[in-house]
N, C-alpha and C positions, 0 to 999 in steps of 0.2 A: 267245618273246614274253612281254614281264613279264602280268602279270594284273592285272587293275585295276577297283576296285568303287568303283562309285555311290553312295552310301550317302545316302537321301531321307529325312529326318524329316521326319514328317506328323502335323497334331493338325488336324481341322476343315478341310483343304485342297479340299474336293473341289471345288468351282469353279476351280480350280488346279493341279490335281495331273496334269492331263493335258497341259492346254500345256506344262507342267515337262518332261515327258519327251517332248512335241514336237520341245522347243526340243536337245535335246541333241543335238551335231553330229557327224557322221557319221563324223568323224576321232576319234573314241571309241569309235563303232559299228563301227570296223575294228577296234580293238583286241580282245585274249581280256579280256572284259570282263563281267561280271555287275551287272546297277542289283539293290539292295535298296531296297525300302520297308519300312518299318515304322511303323503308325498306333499311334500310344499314345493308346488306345481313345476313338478322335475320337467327338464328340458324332451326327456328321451321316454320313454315306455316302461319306464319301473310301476307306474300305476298298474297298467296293463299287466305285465309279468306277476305282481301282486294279486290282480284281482283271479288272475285265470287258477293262481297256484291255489286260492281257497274255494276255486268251484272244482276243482280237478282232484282236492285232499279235503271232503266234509269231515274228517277225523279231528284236523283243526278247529279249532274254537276262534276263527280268523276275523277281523274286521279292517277291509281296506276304506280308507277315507283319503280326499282330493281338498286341497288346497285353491279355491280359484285365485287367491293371490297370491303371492310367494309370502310366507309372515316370518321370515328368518330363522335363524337355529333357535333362537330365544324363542319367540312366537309359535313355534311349533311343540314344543316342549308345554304351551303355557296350555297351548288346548289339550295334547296327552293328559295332562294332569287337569284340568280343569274335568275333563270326560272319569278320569278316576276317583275326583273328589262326587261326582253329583252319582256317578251308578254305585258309590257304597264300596269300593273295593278296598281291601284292608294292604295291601303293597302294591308297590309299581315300579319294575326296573326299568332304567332308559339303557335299549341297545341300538347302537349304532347298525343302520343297513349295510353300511360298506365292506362290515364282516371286520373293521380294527378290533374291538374287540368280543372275546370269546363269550359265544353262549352257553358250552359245556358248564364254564362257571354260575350259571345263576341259580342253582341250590344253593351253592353257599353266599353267594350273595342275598339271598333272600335270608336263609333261615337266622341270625341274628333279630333280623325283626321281626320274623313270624314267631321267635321265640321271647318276646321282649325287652330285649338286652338292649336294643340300640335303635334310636329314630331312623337316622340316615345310614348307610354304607358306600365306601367312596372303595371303590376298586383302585388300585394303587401301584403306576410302576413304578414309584421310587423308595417303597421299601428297601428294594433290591437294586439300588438305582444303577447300576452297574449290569443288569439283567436287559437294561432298556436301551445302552447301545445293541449288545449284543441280539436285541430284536430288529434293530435297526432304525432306532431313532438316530435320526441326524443328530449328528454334535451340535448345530446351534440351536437344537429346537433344545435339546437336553441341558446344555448351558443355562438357555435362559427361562428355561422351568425348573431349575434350580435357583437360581438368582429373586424370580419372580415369587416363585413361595415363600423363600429364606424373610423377603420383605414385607410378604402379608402376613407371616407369624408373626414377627414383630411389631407391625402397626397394631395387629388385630390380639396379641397374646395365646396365641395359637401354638400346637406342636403338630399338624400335620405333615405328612412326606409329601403329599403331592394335592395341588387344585387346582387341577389343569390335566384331569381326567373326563371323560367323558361317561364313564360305567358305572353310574350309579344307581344304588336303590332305594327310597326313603317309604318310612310308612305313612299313609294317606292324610291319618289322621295329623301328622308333623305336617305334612304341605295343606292343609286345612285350615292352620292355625296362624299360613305363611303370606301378606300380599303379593306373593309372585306376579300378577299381574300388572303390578308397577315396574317390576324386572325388564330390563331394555328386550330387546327382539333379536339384538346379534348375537355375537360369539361370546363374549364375558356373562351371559346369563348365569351359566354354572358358577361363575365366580359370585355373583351376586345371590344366589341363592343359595349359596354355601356359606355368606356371609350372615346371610339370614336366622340360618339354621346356628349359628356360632351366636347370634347377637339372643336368640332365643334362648338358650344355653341347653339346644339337644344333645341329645346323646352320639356321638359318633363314632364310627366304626371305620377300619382300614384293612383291607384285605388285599393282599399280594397279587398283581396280575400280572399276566405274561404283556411282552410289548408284541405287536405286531405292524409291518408296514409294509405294506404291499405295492401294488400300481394305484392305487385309488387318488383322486382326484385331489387336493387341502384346496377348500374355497379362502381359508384363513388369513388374511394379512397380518403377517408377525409381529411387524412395528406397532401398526394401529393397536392390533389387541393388545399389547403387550401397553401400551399408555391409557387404553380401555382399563384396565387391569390393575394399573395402580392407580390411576382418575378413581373406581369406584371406590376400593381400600380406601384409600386416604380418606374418601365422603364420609366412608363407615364409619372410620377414626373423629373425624371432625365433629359427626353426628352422636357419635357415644359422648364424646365432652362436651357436650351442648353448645356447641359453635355453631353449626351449622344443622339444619334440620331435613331430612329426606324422608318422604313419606314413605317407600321400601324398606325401610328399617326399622320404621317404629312398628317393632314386632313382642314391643314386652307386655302381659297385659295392665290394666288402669291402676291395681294395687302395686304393681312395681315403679310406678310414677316417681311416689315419693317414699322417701326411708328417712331414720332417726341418723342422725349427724353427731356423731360422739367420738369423742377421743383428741380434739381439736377446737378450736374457736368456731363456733357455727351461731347460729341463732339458739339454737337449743342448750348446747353449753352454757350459753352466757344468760339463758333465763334459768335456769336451776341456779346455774352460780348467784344470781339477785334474790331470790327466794329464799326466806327463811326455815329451819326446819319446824316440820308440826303443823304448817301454816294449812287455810283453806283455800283451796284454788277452784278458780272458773275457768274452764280452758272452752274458749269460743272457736269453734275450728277445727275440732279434735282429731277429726278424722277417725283412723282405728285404734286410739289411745296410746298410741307407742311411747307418743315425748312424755302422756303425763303415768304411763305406767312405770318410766324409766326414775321421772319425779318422787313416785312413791317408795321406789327404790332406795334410791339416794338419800330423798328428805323426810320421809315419812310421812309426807302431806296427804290432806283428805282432797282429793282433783273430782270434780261432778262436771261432766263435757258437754259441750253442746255441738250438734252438728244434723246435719239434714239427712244421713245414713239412718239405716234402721238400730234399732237399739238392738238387736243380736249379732250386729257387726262389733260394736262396741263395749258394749255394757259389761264384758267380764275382765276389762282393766280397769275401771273406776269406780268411785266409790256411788255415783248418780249419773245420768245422761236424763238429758230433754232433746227431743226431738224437733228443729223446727228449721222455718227455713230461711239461711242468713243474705239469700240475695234478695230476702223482700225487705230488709231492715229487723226482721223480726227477733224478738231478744224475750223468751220464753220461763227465764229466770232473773231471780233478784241479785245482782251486782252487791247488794249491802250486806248480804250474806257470809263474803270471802274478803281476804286479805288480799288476793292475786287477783289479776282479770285478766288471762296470756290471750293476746291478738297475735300469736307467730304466723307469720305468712297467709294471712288469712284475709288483709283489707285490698290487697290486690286482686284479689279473684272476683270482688264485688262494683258493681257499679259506683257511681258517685251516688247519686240518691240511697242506694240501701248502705253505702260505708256512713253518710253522715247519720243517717235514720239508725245505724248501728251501734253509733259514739254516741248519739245523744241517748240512746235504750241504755247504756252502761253508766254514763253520767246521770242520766234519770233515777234512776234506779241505787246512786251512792252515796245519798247524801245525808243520811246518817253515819256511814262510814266509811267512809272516800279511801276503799284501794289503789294501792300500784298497778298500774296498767302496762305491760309489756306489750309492745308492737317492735316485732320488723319484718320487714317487705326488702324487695329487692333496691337498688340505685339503676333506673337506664341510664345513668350518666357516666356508667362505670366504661373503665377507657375503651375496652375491647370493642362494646356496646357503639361507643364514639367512633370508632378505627372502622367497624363494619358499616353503619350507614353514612361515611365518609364513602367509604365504596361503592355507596348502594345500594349492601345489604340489611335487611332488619328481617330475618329469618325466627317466625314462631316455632317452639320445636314441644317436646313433650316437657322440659325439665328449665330452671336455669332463670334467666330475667325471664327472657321472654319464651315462656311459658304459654301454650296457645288459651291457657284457662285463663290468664294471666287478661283483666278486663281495664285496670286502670294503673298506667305506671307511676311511679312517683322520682323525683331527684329527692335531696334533701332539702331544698328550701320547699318544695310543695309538700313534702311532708312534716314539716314544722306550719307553715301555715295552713292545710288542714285541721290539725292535731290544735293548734290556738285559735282557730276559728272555731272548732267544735265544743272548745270552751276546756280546756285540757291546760295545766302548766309542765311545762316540760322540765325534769330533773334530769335527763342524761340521756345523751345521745353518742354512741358506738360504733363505730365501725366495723363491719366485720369483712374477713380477706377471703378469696373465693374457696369453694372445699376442693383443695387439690388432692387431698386424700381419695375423693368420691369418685376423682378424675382418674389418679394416677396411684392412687394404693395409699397404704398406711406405709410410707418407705422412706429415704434418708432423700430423693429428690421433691417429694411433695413435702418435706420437712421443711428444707431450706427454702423453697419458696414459697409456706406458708409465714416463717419467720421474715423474709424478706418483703412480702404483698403487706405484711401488718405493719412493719417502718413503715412503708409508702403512705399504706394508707392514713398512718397518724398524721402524719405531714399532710398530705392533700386528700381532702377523706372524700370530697365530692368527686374526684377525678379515678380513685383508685377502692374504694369502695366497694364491695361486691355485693352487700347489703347493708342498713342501718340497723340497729338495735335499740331502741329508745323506752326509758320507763318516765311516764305523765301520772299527773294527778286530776283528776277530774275537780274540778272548780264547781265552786256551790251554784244552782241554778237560780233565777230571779224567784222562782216558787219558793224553794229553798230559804234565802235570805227574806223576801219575805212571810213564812211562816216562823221563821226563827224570831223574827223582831218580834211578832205578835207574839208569842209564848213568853219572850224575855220581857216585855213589859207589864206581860201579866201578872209575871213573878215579882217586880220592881212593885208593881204598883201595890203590890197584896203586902210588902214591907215596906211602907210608905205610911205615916201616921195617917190615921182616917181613910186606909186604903180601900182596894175594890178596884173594880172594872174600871181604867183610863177611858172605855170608849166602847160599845157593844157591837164587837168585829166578829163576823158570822164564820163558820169555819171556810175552811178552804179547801176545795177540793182538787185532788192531782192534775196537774197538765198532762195533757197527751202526750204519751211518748214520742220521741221523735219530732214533733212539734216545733219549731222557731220559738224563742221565749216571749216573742213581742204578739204573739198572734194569738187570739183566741181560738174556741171549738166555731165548727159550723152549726151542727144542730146533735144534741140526742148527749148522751152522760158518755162519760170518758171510759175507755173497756177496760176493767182489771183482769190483769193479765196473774196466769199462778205463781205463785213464790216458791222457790225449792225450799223444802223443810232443810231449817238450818243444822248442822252437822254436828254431833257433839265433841268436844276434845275426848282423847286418848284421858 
């Protein structure tokens, strides 16, 4: 039988707090069920009236508990649920002590989740919103919890009737998954945790409640909350479009980070569109194969990934994976192998030592057949970027420039002299306009202002930029040119009347990866590193 807690916030209840648990109906009291109270250190003897009422009825399965400080409506709610998530119970309604609303309902409050239909359930007077003067909701509380919802579906893409309910029920394992404990301590908690649950994409549920209003006390300041209320919303909004970053929100988990970007100008788009069909690709950065399984789609290419995940993350979209790890510089296949060598969003996440230690492993490694190299990374020099640490802000978030994994930024001229210091010639450098799709949908306004950010960009592409896109050619290394001279003299001098050996030059053996070309080994033979077996054509 699931388990399921009661969960009573109480401040000043005690004329109330008994019928409260009067009222609670017997089709609960069958259940493996626990009621908590918890008084955030009422002014008056609601403790008292609580504690006496569970020595007086042992039929209760009752637990009073005392606040020594007051931790607000938020704060109180944070320990109910923190005590539900650690004893294992599988639902937890929040009922108000004041008796607003009814406990007869929490059968069907509960049973959506005990049945697995739905994470949360938000008891609801505005189903019937009309139901909720006639309870006796004041008209301007009723007004502007119309008003106030109407504005947070909209920011938030939401159709609920009502957040700005107090009677809800969520299942354990949803508030588990949730940092509520970042959630403020006042009265907008419910908001903010309903935000939570919306940004996680649970399940939700709405169930018709009666209104009830009696003599009881409102501690609630309407103006405040009501600017509490849209101050959060708006965060939420800001935070889902990578504007702004709130660690209460970052509720999605680490695979939802990043997605494949299609259907518009992205980085991903514009390296298929540069990719020949048929071709072999090294996709350094893979991740979980998305972009090069989309590649295989499209091109028909043979893609063999590299990245530091396990290979049963990866390995059934590509045609190879090597396992290795690219913040040490480490480059665990041969570059000479493939036509391609995709760096998409991949040299930002690395240090400066392992991105050059990374360029020269690729260039090392291509000098029999020098591929196109795709790189793009983000621009912090893009305007908004600009607009916010004018203000102040430079907020790391999950997603976006600044990306907290995000270890080195680049403008565009430090990412051209990177790229030519690491000994790379540059064929083409792109712009690309931010994904308003990702932000704002696949619709007719993220249209127009993708066609509009890509003018700008062409025109000022360091100032309006959202990321670069650039395909290099890896330049021959001093190893390189010189083993080359020596072969080609060899050949010269062996078609040379009276030829033969110019000069007895001893072979040569590989420089170190990632090495500076001017510098020798310290001590002990250079490592050879494995060559992926090369791919054969279709």
């Amino acid at each position: 039988m699931p388990k399921v807690l009661i969960f009573v916030v109480a401040y000043n209840a005690e004329s109330t707090i008994e019928t409260v648990l009067r009222r609670i109906p017997a089709d609960v009291l069958a259940m493996d069920y626990e009621i908590l109270i918890v008084d955030d250190q009422s002014q008056d003897s609601t403790f008292e009236r609580a504690e006496a009422f569970r020595k007086a009825h042992k039929e209760y399965n009752l637990t009073v508990l005392f606040n020594p400080a007051n931790q607000g409506y938020g704060g109180n709610q944070k320990i109910g649920y923190q005590y539900a998530v650690e004893r294992g119970f599988d639902a937890v309604v929040l009922l108000h002590g004041d008796g607003q609303y009814a406990p007869e309902l929490l059968p069907e409050m509960l049973r959506p989740i005990l049945d697995g239909k739905a994470d949360a359930v938000l008891g609801s007077r505005m189903v019937r919103p009309w139901n909720a003067l006639k309870g006796g909701m004041p008209l301007y509380k009723f007004c502007g919890n119309r008003i106030l919802t109407s504005l947070q579906n909209w920011l938030l893409h939401s159709t609920l009737s009502e957040f700005h309910s107090g009677y809800r029920a969520y299942s354990v394992r949803a508030l588990a998954s949730l940092p509520f404990q970042y959630n403020t301590n006042d009265f907008h908690f419910d908001t903010e945790i309903l935000i939570q649950l919306l940004l996680r994409k649970c399940r939700l549920a709405e169930l018709p409640i009666p209104t009830y209003y009696g003599n009881e006390i409102c501690h609630v300041n309407g103006l405040k909350y009501a600017w509490d209320v849209l101050r959060v919303t708006l965060g939420a909004r800001l935070h889902a479009l990578e504007l702004f970053y709130r660690r209460n929100y970052d509720v999605q988990p680490p695979e939802a980070r990043y997605t494949l970007k299609l259907g518009y100008v992205s980085s991903h788009t514009m390296a298929i569109a540069e990719i020949s069909p048929g071709s072999r690709v090294l996709d350094i950065g893979c991740g979980r194969g998305l972009w090069a399984a989309e590649l295989k789609r499209q091109k028909h290419c043979r893609v063999h990934g590299v990245d530091e995940l396990p290979a049963a993350a990866t390995s059934a979209l590509l045609d190879g994976y090597t396992c290795c790890d690219l913040n040490r510089g480490a480059l665990e296949a041969d570059s000479q192998d493939f036509e391609y060598v995709a760096l998409l969003d991949v040299l930002e996440h690395l240090d400066t030592p392992a991105q050059l230690a990374l360029l020269a492993a690729v260039r090392d490694r291509a000098n029999k057949h020098k591929p196109a190299v795709l790189v793009s990374t983000p621009n912090v020099a893009f305007v908004i970027t600009r607009c916010m640490l004018f203000l102040g802000q430079f907020n790391y978030g999950r997603r976006g420039i600044l990306d907290a994994t995000h270890r080195h930024l680049f403008t565009l001229s430090s990412l051209r002299t990177m790229l030519q210091q690491a000994g790379y010639r540059i064929e083409k450098v792109r712009p690309i306009p931010p994904p308003y799709p990702e932000a704002l949908g696949h619709n007719l306004l993220s249209r127009i202002l993708l066609f509009m950010h890509r003018l700008a960009a062409r025109l000022l592409p360091r100032l309006f930029a959202y990321q670069f896109f650039v395909v290099a050619r890896p330049l021959p290394t001093v190893h390189h040119l010189l083993e080359t001279a020596i072969v080609t003299s060899q050949a010269r001098a062996d078609t040379t009347p009276g030829g033969g050996a110019v000069t007895d030059v001893p072979p040569l053996s590989h420089s170190p990866c990632g090495r500076g070309e001017g510098e020798g080994r310290d001590t002990g033979e250079t490592p050879v590193l494995p060559a992926v077996p090369k791919q054969q054509d279709n």
